[in-house]
C-alpha positions as CSV (number, residue, x, y, z in Angstrom):
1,X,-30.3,6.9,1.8
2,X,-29.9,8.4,-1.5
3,X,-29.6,11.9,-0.1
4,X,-26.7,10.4,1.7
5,X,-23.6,12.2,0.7
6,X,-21.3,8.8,1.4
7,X,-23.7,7.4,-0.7
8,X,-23.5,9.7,-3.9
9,X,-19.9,9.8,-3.4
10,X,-19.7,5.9,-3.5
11,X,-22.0,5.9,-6.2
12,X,-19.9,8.0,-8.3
13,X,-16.5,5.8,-7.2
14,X,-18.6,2.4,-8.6
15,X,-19.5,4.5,-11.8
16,X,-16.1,5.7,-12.3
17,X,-14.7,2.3,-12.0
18,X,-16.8,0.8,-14.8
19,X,-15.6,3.1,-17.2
20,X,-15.0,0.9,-20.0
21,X,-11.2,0.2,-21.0
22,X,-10.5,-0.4,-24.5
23,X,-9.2,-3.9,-25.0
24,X,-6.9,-5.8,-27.4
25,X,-8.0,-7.2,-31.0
26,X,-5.9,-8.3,-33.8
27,X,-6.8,-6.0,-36.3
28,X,-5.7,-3.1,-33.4
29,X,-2.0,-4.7,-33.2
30,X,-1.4,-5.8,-37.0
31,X,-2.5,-1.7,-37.2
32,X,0.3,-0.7,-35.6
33,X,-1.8,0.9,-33.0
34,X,-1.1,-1.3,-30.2
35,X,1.8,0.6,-28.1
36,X,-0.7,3.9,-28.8
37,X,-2.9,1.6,-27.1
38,X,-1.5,0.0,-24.7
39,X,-0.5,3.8,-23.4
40,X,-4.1,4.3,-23.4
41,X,-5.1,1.4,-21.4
42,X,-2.2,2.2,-18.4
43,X,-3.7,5.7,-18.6
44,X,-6.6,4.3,-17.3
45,X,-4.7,2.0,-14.5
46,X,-2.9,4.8,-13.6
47,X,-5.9,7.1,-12.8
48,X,-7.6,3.8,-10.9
49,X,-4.2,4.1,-8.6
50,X,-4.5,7.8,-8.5
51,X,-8.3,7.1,-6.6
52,X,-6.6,4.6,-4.0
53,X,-3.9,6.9,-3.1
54,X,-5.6,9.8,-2.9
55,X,-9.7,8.2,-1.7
56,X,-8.5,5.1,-0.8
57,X,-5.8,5.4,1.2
58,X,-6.5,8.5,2.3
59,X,-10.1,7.8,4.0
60,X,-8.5,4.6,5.2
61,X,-7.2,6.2,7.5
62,X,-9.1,9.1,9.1
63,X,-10.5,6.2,11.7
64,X,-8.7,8.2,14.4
65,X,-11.6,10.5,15.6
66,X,-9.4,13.9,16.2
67,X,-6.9,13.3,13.3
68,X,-9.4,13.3,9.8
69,X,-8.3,16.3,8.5
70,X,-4.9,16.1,8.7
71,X,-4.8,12.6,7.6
72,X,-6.7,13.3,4.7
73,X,-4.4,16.5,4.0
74,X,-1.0,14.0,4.9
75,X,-2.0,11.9,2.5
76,X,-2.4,14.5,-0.4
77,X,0.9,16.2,0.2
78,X,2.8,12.8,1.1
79,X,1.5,11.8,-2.9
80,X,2.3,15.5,-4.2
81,X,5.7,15.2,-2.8
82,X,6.5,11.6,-3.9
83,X,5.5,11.8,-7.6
84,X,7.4,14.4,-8.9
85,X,10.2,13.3,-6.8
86,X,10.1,9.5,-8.0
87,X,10.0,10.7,-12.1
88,X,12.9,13.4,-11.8
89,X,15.4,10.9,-10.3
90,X,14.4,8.4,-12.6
91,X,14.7,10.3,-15.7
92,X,18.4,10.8,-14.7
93,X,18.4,14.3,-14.2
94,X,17.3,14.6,-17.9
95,X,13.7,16.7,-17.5
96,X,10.8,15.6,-17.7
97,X,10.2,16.3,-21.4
98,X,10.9,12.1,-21.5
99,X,8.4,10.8,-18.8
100,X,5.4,8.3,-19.8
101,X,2.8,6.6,-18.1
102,X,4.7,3.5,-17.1
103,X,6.9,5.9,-15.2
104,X,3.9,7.6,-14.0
105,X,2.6,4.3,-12.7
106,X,6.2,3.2,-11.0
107,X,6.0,6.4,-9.6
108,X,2.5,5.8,-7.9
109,X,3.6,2.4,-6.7
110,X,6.3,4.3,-5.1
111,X,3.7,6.6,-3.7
112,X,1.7,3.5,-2.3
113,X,4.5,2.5,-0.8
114,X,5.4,5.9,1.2
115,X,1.7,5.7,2.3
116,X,2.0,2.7,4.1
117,X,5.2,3.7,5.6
118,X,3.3,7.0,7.4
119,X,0.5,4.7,8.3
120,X,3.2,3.7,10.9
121,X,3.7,6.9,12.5
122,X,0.3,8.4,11.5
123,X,-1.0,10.9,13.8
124,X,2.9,11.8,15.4
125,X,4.4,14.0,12.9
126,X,4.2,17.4,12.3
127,X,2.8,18.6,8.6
128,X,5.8,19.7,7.3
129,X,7.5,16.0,8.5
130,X,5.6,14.3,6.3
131,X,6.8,16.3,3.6
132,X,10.8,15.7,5.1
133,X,9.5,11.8,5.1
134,X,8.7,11.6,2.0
135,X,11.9,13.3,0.3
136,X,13.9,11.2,2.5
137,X,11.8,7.7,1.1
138,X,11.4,8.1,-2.4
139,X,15.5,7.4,-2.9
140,X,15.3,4.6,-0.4
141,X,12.7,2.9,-2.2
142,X,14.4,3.5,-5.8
143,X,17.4,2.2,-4.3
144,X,15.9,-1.1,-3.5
145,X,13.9,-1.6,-6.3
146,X,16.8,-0.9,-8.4
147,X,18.8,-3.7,-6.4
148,X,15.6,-6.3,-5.7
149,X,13.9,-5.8,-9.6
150,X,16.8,-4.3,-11.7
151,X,20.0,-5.9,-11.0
152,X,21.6,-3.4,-9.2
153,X,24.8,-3.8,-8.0
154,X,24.6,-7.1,-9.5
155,X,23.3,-9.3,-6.2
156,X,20.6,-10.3,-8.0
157,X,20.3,-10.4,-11.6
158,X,17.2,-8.5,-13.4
159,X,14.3,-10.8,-13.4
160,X,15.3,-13.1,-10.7
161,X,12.8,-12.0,-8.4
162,X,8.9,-12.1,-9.5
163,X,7.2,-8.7,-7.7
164,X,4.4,-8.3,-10.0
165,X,2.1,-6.1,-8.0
166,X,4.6,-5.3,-5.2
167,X,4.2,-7.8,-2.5
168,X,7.8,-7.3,-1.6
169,X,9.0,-4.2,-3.3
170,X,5.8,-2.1,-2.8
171,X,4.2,-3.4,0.1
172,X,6.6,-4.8,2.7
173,X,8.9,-2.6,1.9
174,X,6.8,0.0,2.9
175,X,5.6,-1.3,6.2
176,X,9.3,-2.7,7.6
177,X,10.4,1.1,6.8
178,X,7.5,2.8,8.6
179,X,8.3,0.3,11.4
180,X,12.0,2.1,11.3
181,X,10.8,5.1,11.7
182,X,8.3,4.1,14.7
183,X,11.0,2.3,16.4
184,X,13.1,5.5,16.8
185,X,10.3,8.1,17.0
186,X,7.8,6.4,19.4
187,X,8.1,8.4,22.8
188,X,6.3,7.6,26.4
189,X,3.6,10.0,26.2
190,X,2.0,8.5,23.0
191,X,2.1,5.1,24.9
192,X,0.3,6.5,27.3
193,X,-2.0,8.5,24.7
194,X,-5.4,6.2,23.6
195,X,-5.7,6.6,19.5
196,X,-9.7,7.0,19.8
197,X,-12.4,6.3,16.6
198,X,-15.6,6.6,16.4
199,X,-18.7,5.3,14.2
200,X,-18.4,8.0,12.2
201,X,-14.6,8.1,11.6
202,X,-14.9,3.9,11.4
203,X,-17.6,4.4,8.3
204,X,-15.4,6.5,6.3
205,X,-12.3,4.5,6.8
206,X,-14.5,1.4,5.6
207,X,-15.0,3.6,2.4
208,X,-11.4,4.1,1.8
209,X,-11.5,0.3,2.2
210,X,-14.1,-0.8,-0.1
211,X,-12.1,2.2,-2.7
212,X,-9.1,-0.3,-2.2
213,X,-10.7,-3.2,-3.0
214,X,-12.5,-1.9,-6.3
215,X,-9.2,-0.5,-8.0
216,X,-6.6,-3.3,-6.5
217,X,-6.7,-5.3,-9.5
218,X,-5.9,-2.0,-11.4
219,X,-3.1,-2.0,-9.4
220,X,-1.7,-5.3,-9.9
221,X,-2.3,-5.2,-13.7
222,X,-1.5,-2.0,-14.3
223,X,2.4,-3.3,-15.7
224,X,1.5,-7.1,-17.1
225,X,1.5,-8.0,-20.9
226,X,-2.2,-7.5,-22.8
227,X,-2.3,-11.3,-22.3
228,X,-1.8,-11.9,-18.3
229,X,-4.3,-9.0,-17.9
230,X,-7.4,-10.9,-17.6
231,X,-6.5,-13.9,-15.3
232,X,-4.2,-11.3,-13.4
233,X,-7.6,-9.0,-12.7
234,X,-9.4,-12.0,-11.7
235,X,-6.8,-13.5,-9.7
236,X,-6.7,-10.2,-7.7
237,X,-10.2,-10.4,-7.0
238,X,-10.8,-13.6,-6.0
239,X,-7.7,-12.9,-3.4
240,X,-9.5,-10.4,-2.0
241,X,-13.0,-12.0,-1.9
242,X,-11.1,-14.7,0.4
243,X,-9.5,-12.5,2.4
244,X,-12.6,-10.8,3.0
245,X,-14.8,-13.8,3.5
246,X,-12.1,-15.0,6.1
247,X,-11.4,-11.7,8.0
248,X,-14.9,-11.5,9.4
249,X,-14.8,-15.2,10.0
250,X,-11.4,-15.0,12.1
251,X,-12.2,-11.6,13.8
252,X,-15.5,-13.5,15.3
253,X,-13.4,-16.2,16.3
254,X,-10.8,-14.3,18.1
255,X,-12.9,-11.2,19.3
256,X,-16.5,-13.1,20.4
257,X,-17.7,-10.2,18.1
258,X,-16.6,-8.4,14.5
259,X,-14.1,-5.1,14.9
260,X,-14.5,-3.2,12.1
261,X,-11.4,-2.1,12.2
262,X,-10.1,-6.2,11.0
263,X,-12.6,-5.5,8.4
264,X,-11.7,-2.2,7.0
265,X,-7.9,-3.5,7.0
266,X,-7.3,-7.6,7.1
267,X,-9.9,-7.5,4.3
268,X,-7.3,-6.1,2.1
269,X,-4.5,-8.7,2.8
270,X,-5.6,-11.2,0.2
271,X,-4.3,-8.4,-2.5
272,X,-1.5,-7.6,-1.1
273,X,0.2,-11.4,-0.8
274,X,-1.4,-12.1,-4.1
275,X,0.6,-9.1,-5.9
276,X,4.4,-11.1,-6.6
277,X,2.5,-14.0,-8.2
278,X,-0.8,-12.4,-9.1
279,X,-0.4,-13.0,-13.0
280,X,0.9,-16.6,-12.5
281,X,-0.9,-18.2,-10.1
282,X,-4.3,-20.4,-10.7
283,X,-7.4,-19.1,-10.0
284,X,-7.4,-21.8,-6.9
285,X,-4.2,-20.7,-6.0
286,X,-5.3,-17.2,-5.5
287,X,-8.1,-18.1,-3.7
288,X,-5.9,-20.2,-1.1
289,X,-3.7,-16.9,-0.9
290,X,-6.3,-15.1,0.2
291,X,-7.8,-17.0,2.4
292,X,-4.4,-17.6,4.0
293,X,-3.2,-13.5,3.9
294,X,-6.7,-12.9,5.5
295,X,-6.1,-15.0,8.3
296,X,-2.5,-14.1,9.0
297,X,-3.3,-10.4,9.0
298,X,-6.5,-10.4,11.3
299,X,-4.4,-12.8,13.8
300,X,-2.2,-9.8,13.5
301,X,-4.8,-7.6,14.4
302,X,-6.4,-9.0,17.0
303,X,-3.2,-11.1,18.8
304,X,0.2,-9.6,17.3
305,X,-0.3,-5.6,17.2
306,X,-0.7,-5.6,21.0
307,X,2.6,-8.2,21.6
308,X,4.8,-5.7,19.2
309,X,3.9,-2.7,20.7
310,X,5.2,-4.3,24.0
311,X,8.4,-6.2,22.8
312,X,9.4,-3.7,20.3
313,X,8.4,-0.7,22.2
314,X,6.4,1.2,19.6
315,X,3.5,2.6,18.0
316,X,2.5,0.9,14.8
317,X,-0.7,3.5,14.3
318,X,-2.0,2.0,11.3
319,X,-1.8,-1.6,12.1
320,X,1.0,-1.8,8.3
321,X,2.9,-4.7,10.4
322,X,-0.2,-6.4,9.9
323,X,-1.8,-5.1,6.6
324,X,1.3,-5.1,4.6
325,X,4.3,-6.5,6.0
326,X,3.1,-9.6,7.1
327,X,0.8,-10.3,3.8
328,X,3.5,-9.2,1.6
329,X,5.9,-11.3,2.7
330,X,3.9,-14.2,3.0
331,X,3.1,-12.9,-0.9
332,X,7.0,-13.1,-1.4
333,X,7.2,-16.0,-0.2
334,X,4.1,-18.0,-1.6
335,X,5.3,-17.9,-5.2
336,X,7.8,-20.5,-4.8
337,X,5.8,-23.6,-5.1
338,X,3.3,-21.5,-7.9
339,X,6.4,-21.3,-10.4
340,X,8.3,-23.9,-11.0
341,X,11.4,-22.4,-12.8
342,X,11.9,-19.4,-10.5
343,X,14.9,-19.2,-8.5
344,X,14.5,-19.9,-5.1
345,X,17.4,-18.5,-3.7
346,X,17.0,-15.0,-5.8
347,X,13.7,-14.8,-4.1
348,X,14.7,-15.3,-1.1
349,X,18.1,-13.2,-1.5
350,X,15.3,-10.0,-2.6
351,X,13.0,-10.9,0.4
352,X,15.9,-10.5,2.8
353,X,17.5,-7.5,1.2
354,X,14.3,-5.8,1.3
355,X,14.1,-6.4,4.6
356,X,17.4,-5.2,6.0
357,X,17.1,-2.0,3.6
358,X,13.7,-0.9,4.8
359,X,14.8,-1.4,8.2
360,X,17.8,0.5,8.2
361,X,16.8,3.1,5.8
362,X,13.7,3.5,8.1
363,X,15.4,3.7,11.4
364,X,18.2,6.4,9.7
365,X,15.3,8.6,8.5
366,X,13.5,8.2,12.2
367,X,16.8,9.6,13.8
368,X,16.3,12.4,10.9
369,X,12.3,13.7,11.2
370,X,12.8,14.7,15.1
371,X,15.2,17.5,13.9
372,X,12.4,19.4,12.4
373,X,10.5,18.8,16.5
374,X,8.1,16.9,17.7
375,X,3.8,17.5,16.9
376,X,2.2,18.9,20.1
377,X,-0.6,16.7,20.7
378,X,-0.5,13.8,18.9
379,X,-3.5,12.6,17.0
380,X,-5.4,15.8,16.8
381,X,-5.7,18.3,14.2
382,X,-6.4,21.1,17.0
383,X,-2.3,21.9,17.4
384,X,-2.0,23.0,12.8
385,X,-5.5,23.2,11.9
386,X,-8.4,26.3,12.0
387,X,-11.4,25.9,13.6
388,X,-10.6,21.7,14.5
389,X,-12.4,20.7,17.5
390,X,-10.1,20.2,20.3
């Protein structure tokens, strides 16, 4: 087992992750040392979300058996691309002589984002049309978090909608638009086509999941005040350990046995809906969250995915309908009765701008990717990669 190269590389993931982050004291901010600090500690948050983009997402989602490689080579580019992009439009054309970790981090939500939005039409584009997909996204997504969290265009006013780890913003956002782009790319021969996986293709993407789930309160933390941190992390975490708990328990229910494919993804939904209230809600409350997000998106799974393919006539390759658009508006949604003096009608006013936005952004830039042609054989590395087994 040791010699097990999943093993050491999971091993070294778990050690990674307890690197210890410096915390908060008195005697640090009465210094004057706590913006130096705080710096330090995002630092550390923002390398955490490096390793889910990158590890986690990316072996998330080799599980179709032909398609690893480029997967895992889609998902480095699609965060190369997205980055650089994100930080020069937000720094106003200025350089980036004036960037910082926070912008680093907004940047890799952004990037989180884009991710999920290719899970939709993973295994369908050409190389070079992920790169296209994600210049096309990163303004999309700036636009509507600049409307949704920043007042823009003054439909909602700055603050009026509580996002704090992306429910809305981040993650349904992401899957509505991938489901844009699915809905005007899907064609009849990838109906037709079977996406295949295997045990061995399943076993990594359950280590991109379990790579998810360690760094997800990282995630969802990465932004709040020294204060929320600690009942933010542990919020996160009990989310998850619902979602998880109730995933296998509703996948038995539904399927007579487990799929491993509701547990490498529904397992996941409880941090996802638990991201717009996960620094204000209860320890109970996140709990309920997760157990409720773990339900919705394994009834997805197992009952929805195959109804959507037929009504809306496409391929949602990743299952993100179910992952992250579902659980994140659920997330959206499930804040209102958590905090009291939020505005209902903002919330709901962000939910539903989100919504239409992704959409119709996603659909545009679906019309846009076939200029550059369509991929060969779909979900196989054989057609743009060396030596790939056909």
């Amino acid at each position: 087992m040791k010699n097990n190269p999943l093993f050491k590389f999971f091993a070294l993931i778990l050690l990674f992750s307890a690197m210890p982050v410096l915390s908060y004291s008195a005697e640090v901010v009465n210094s004057g040392l706590a913006p130096a600090i705080t710096n330090d500690q995002q630092y550390n948050r923002a390398i955490h979300i490096m390793a889910m983009l990158l590890v986690g997402f990316g072996f998330l989602m080799v599980f179709v058996r032909k398609y690893g490689r480029s997967a895992l080579t889609a998902t480095f580019l699609l965060v190369s691309i997205c980055l650089p992009v994100y930080m020069m439009i937000s720094s106003n054309g200025s350089g980036m002589n004036d960037t910082d970790v926070r912008r680093l981090i907004l940047a890799e939500f952004c990037g989180a984002s884009l991710l999920i939005a290719a899970g939709a039409v993973l295994g369908r584009l050409k190389m070079q049309q992920y790169l296209l997909l994600g210049l096309l996204f990163v303004p999309c997504y700036m636009f509507n978090e600049w409307i949704v969290l920043n007042g823009g265009l003054g439909l909602i006013r700055q603050g009026g909608v509580l996002d704090t780890g992306g429910s809305i913003v981040i993650h349904a956002f992401g899957a509505i638009f991938g489901l844009g782009v699915a809905l005007t790319m899907t064609t009849k021969q990838e109906f037709e086509k079977t996406i295949e996986s295997d045990s061995v293709s399943d076993r990594y993407s359950m280590l991109g999941s379990m790579i998810l789930w360690i760094f997800w309160p990282s995630f969802c933390a990465a932004l709040v005040s020294p204060e929320q941190m600690p009942a933010t992390v542990v919020n996160v975490v009990l989310a998850l350990c619902g979602s998880t708990i109730t995933t296998y328990i509703v996948s038995v229910s539904l399927r007579k046995k487990a799929s491993i494919a509701d547990i490498a993804n529904a397992a996941l939904a409880g941090g996802v809906a638990i991201g717009s209230a996960c620094a204000n809600a209860t320890h109970s409350e996140a709990m309920i969250i997760g157990v409720l997000a773990g339900a919705l998106s394994t009834f997805g799974f197992a009952v929805i995915q195959s109804k959507q393919q037929k009504w809306m006539k496409l391929i949602d390759t990743c299952g993100v309908t179910n992952l992250h658009g579902l659980p994140g508006l659920m997330g959206g949604i499930a804040v209102l009765p958590i905090v009291a003096a939020l505005d209902i009608n903002q919330q709901l006013l962000g939910i539903v701008i989100t919504i239409v936005l992704a959409f119709a952004s996603g659909m545009i830039v679906g019309k846009i990717l076939p200029i550059m042609g369509r991929k060969t054989e779909a979900y196989e590395d054989a057609d743009e990669f060396l030596d790939a087994v056909e």
